[in-house]
C-alpha positions as CSV (number, residue, x, y, z in Angstrom):
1,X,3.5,-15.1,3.7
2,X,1.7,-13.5,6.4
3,X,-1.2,-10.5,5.6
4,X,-0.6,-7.5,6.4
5,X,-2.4,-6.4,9.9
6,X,-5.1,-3.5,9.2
7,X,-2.7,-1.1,10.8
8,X,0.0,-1.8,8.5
9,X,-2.9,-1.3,5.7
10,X,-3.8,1.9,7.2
11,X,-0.2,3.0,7.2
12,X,0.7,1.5,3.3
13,X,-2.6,3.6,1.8
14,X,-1.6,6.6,3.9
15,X,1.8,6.9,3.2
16,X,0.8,6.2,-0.8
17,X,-1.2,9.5,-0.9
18,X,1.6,11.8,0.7
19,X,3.6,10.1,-2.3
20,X,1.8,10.6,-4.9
21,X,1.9,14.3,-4.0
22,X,5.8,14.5,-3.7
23,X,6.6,15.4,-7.4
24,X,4.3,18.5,-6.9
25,X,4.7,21.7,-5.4
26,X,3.1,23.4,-2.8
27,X,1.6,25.7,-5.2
28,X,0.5,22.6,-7.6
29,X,-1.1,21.2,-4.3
30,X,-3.6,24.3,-3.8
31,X,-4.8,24.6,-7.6
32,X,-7.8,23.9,-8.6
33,X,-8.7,23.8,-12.3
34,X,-12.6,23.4,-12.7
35,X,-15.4,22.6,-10.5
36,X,-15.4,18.5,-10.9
37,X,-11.3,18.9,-9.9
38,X,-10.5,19.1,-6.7
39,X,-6.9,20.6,-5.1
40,X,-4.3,17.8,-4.0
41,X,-4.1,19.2,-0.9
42,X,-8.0,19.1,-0.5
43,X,-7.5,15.5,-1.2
44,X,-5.2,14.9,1.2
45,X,-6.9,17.2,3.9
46,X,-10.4,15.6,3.4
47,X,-9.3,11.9,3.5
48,X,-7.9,12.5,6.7
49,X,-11.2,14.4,7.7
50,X,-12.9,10.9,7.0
51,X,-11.3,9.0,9.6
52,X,-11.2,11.8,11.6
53,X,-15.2,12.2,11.4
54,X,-16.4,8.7,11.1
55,X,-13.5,7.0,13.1
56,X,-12.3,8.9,16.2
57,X,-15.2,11.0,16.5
58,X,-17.5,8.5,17.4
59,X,-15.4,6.0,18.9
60,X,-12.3,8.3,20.7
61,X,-12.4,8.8,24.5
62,X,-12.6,12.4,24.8
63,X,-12.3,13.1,21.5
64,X,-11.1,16.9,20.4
65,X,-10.9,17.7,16.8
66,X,-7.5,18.5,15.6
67,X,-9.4,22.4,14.2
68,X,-13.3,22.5,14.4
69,X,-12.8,25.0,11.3
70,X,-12.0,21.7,9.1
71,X,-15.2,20.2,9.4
72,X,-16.9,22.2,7.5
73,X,-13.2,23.3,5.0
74,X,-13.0,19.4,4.4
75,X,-16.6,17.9,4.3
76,X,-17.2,16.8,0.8
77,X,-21.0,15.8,0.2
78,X,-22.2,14.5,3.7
79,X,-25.4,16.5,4.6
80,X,-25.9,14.6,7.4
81,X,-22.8,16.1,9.0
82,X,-23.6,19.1,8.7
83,X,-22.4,22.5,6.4
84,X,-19.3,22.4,3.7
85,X,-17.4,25.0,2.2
86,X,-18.6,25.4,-2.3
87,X,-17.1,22.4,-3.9
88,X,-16.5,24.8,-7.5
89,X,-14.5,27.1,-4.3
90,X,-12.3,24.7,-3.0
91,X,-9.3,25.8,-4.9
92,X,-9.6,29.4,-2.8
93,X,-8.2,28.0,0.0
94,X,-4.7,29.0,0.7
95,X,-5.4,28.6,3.9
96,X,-4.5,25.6,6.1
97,X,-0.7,25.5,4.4
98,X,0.2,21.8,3.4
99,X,2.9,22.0,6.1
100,X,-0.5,22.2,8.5
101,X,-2.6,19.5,6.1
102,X,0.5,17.1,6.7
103,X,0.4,18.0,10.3
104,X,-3.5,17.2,10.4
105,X,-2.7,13.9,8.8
106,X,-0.1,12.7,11.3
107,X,-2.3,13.8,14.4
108,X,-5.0,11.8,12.6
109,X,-2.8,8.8,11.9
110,X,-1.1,8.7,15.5
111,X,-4.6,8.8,16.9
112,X,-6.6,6.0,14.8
113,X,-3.3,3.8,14.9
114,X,-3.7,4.1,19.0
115,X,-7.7,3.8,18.7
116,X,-6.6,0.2,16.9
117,X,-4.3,-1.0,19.4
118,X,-7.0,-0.9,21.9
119,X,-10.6,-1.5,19.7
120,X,-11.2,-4.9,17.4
121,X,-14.3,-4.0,16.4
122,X,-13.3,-1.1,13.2
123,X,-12.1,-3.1,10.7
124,X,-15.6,-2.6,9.1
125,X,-15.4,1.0,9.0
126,X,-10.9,1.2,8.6
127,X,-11.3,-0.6,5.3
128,X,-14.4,1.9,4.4
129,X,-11.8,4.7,4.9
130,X,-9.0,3.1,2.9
131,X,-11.0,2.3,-0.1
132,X,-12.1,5.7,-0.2
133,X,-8.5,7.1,0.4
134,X,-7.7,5.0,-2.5
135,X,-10.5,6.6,-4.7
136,X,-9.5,9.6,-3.8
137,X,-5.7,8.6,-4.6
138,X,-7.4,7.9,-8.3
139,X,-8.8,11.5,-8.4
140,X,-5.9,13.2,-7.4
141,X,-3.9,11.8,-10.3
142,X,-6.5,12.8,-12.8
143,X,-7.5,16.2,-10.9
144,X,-3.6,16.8,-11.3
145,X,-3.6,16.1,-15.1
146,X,-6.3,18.2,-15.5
147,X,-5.0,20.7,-13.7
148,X,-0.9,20.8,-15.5
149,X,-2.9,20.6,-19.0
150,X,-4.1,24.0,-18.8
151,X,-0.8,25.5,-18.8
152,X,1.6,26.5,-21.8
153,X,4.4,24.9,-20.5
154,X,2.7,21.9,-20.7
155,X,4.7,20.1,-17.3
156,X,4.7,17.0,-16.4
157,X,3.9,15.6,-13.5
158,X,6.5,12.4,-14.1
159,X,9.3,13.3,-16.1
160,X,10.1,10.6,-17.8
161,X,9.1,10.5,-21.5
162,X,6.8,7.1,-22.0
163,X,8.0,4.4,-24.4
164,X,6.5,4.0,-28.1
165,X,4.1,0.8,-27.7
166,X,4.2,-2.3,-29.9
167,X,1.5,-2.5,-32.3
168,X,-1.7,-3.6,-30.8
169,X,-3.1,-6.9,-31.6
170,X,-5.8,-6.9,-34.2
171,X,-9.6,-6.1,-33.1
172,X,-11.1,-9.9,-32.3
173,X,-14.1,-10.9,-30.5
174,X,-14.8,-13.2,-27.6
175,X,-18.4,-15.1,-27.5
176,X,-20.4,-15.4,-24.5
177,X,-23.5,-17.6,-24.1
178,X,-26.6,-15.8,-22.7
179,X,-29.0,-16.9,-20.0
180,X,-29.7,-16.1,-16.2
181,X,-26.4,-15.4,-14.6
182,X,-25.6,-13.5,-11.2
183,X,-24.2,-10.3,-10.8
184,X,-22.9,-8.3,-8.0
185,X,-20.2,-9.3,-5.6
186,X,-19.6,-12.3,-3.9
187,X,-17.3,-13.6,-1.0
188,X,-16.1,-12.1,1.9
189,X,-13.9,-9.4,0.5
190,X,-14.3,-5.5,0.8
191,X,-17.7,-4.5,-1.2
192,X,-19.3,-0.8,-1.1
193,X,-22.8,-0.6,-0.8
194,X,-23.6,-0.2,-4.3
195,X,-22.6,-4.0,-5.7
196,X,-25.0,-5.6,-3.7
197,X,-27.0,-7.8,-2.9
198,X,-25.5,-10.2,-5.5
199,X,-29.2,-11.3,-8.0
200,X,-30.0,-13.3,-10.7
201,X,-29.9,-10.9,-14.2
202,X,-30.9,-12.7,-17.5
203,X,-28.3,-12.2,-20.2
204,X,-29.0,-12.6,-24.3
205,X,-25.8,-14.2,-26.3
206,X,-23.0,-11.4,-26.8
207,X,-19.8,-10.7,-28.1
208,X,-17.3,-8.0,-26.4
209,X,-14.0,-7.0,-28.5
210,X,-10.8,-8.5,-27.0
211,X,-9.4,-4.9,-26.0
212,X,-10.1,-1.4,-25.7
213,X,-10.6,0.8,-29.0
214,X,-7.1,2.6,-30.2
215,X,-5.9,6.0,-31.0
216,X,-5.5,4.9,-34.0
217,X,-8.5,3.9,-34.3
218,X,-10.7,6.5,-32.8
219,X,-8.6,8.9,-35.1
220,X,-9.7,7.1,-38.0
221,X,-13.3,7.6,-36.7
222,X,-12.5,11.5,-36.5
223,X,-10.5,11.7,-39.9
224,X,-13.9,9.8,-41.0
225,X,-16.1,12.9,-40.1
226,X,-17.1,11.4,-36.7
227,X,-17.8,14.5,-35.2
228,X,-19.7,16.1,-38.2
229,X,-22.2,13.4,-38.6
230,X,-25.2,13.6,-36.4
231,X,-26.5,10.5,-37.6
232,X,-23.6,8.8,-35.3
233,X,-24.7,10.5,-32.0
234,X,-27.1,10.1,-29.1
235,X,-28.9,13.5,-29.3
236,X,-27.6,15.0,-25.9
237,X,-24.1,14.2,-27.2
238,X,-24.7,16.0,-30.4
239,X,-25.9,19.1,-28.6
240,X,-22.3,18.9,-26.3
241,X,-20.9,18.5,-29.6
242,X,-22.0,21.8,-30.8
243,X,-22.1,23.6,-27.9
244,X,-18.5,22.5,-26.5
245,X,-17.1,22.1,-30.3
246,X,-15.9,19.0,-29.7
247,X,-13.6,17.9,-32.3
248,X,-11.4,15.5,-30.6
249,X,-11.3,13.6,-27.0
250,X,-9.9,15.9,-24.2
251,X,-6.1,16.0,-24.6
252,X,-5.1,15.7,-27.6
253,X,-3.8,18.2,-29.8
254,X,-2.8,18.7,-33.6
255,X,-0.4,21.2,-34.7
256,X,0.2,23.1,-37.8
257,X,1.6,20.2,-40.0
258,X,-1.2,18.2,-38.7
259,X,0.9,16.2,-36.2
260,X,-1.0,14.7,-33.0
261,X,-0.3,14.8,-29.7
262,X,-1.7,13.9,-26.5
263,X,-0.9,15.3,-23.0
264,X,0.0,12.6,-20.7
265,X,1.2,13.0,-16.9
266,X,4.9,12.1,-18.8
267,X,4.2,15.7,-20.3
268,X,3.1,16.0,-23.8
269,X,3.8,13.0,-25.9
270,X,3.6,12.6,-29.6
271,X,0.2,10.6,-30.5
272,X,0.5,7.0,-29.9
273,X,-1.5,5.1,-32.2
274,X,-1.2,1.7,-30.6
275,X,-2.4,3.1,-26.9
276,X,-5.9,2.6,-26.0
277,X,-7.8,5.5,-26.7
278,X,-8.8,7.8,-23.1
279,X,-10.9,10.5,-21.6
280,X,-13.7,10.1,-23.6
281,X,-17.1,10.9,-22.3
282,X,-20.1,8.4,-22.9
283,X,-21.4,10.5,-25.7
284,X,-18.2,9.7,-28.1
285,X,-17.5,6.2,-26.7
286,X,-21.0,5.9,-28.4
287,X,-20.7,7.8,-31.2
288,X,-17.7,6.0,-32.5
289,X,-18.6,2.1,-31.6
290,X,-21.7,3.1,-33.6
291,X,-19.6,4.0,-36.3
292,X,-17.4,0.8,-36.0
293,X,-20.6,-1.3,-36.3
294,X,-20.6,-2.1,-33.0
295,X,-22.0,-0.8,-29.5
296,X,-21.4,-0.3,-25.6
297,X,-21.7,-3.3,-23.6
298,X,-24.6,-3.5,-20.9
299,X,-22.6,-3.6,-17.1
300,X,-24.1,-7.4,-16.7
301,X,-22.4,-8.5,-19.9
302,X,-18.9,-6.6,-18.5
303,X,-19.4,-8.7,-15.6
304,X,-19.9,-11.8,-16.9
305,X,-17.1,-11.6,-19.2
306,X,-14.9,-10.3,-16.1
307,X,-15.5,-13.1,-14.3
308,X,-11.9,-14.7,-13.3
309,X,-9.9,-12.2,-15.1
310,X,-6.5,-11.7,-14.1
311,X,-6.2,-8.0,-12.4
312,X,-3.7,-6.0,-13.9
313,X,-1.7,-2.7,-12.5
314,X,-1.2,-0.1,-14.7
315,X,1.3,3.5,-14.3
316,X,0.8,6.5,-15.5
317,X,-0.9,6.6,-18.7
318,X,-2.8,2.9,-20.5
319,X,-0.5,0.7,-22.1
320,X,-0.7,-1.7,-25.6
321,X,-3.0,-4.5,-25.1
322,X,-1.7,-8.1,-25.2
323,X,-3.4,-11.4,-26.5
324,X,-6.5,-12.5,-25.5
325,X,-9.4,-10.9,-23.7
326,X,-6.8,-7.7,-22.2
327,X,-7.2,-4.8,-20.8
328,X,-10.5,-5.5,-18.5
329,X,-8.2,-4.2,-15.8
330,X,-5.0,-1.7,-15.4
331,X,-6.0,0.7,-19.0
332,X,-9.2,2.4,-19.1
333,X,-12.4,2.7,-17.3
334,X,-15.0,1.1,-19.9
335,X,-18.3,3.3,-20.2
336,X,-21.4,0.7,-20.4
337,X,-24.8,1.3,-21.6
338,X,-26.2,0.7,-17.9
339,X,-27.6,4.0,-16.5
340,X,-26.5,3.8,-12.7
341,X,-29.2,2.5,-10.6
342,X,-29.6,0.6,-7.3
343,X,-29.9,-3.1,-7.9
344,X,-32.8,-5.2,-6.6
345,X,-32.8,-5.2,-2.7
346,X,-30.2,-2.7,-2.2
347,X,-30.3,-0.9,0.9
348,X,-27.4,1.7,2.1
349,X,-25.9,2.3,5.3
350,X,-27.7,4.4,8.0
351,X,-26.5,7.2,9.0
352,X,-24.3,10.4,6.7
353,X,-22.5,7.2,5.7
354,X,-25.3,6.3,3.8
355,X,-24.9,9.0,1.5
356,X,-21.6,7.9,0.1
357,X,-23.1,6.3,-3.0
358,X,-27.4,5.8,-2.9
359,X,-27.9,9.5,-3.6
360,X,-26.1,9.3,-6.8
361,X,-28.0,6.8,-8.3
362,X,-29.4,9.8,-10.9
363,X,-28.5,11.0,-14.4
364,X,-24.8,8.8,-14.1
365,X,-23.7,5.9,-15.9
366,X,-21.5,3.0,-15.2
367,X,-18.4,2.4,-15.8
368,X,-16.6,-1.0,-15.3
369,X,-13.1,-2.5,-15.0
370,X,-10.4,-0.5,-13.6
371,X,-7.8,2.9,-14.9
372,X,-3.7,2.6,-15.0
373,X,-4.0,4.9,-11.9
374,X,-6.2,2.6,-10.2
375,X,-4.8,1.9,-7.1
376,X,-3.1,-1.7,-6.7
377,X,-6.0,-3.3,-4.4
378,X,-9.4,-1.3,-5.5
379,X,-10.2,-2.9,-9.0
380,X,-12.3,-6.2,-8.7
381,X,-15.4,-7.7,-11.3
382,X,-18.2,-6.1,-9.5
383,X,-17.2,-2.5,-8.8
384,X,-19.5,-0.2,-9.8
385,X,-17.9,3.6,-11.3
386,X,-20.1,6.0,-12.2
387,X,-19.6,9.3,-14.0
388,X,-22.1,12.0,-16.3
389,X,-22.5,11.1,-19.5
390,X,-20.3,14.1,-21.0
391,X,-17.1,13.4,-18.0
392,X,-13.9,13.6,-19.8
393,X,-11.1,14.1,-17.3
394,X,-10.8,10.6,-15.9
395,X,-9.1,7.6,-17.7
396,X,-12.2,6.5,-19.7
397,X,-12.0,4.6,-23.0
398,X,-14.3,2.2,-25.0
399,X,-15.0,-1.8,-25.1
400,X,-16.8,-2.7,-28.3
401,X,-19.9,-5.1,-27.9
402,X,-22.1,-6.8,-30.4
């Protein structure tokens, strides 16, 4: 079977993010619903300002931006380009319409789809540009979620209801022998900056559960008194605790009779007990794997166990793990005890490109594996996620280690 030409890539990632925006409207598209969130149509506008500023800018015979207005409306974090509009303000811009954002995409698209025809020397900095798209194609999903879970009506952004899951399997352990190992990523495949260079890590003897924590059981933790017992909690998490009154992960919701729920993007769905357990920020991933005797798993021992796993696709919401070490892939991101810092050697690009993951490298955590809205394509053994220790709105659940 022949691979796909990078133009056809450019076109299949492309055409994915003006899909995953068709089951909203116009007025969905220009919401946004807190300061981390950012609109869809943001999304879709400052992908396209990516290849528009690192791909025909530099590399376009008499290049003319398609409005000089966007390059400051659409820049996200890149200094070295130059000013952007507030991130926590982004959601104030009615103006360009997404009839004009789609328009902006197409000019874009024609232009770096002609650039192609005639330079073989991008495919460096195309495949930069779709794996970000496709990040951003994670965001917008759980920006949108976010976003839809603040109103009554409780909408959903797929209407159909999700299936009840089998029961999970029970909670078993997989060994792993210690000693030096590498880690980072090797081959000739797409890498960002941040999982190399590949070095030589010792690891101690470990054990890591065979899937992800349930609802059921994280409720059991809460039912339990996990969230009244300080003894359980890091002391940053217990002062979130008290401060944001924290009584359950972000989502769920119990009603008079003391029914759960949890809001999914199939709408509101009653609490599944078999479903891996989500949005949960560091501080109660390690609350509760404390309380199950257990703890987070360091990002080298995710790795190692990683290692030749099968990558799985997931939908719209985690699904019931199957047998054997599951759910490394396609559920949950997996919060790790690894603060995120630059490995041994690492160096990042020069240039405002260079800023797309080095300056981060402060007061974040990793994250490891990959999200059911994970794009098919991005989710590989050494990628490197990183959120705050108190993020809740993206897909993140809990690995046990030991």
């Amino acid at each position: 079977m022949r691979a796909p030409s990078l133009a056809e890539q450019y076109g299949a990632v492309r055409r994915r993010s003006l899909q995953l925006a068709e089951p909203l409207s116009d007025e969905d598209c220009g919401a946004q619903s807190m300061p981390d969130a950012s609109p869809v149509k943001w999304h879709l506008a400052h992908t396209t300002w990516f290849f528009e500023t690192f791909v025909l800018e530099p590399h376009e015979a008499d290049f003319a931006p398609f409005n000089p207005a966007f390059r400051v409306l659409f820049n996200s974090y890149y200094n070295g380009i130059g000013e952007r509009h507030p991130r926590a303000q982004r959601g104030l811009l009615t103006r360009p319409s997404m009839a004009e954002v789609r328009a902006y995409r197409a000019n874009v698209d024609t232009r770096v789809l002609r650039l192609l025809e005639v330079r073989g020397d991008l495919d460096a900095l195309i495949g930069l540009g779709l794996q970000h798209e496709q990040q951003h194609q994670e965001l917008l999903l759980t920006d949108v979620k976010h976003l839809l879970a603040q109103s009554a009506l409780l909408p959903a952004y797929w209407p159909t209801p999700l299936a009840p899951a089998s029961a999970a399997p029970a909670l078993t352990w997989h060994a792993f022998d210690g000693g030096l190992r590498q880690m980072g990523h090797a081959g000739d495949g797409f890498c960002f900056d941040n999982e190399l260079p590949r070095h030589p890590v010792y690891v101690a003897p470990f054990e890591l559960a065979a899937r992800l924590v349930t609802n059921g059981e994280y409720l059991a933790f809460i039912e339990a008194g996990g969230y009244r017992d300080p003894a359980l909690w890091l002391a940053e998490g217990w002062d979130v605790v008290g401060t944001q009154r924290l009584a359950h992960p972000l989502y769920w919701r119990r009603d008079a009779d003391g029914q759960w729920y949890e809001f999914t993007l199939h709408g509101e769905q009653q609490l599944d007990l078999a479903r891996p357990v989500t949005h949960l920020s560091l501080y109660e991933a390690a609350a509760c794997a404390h309380w199950m005797g257990a703890r987070l798993p360091t990002e080298a021992e995710w790795e190692l166990a990683a290692q030749g796993a099968s990558i799985a696709h997931g939908a719209l919401h985690p699904a019931v793990a199957g047998p054997g070490l599951d759910q490394l892939f396609g559920a949950c991101w997996q919060w790790t005890s690894s603060s995120y810092s630059p490995y041994p050697g690492y160096a990042s690009a020069p240039g405002a490109l260079g800023e797309y993951n080095g300056k981060f490298m402060l007061n974040q955590y990793v994250l490891r594996g990959a999200s059911c809205v994970t794009p098919p394509g991005h989710a590989r053994a050494s990628y490197r996620n990183f959120f705050p220790a108190g993020a809740r709105w993206q897909f993140t659940g809990l690995r046990l280690a030991r």
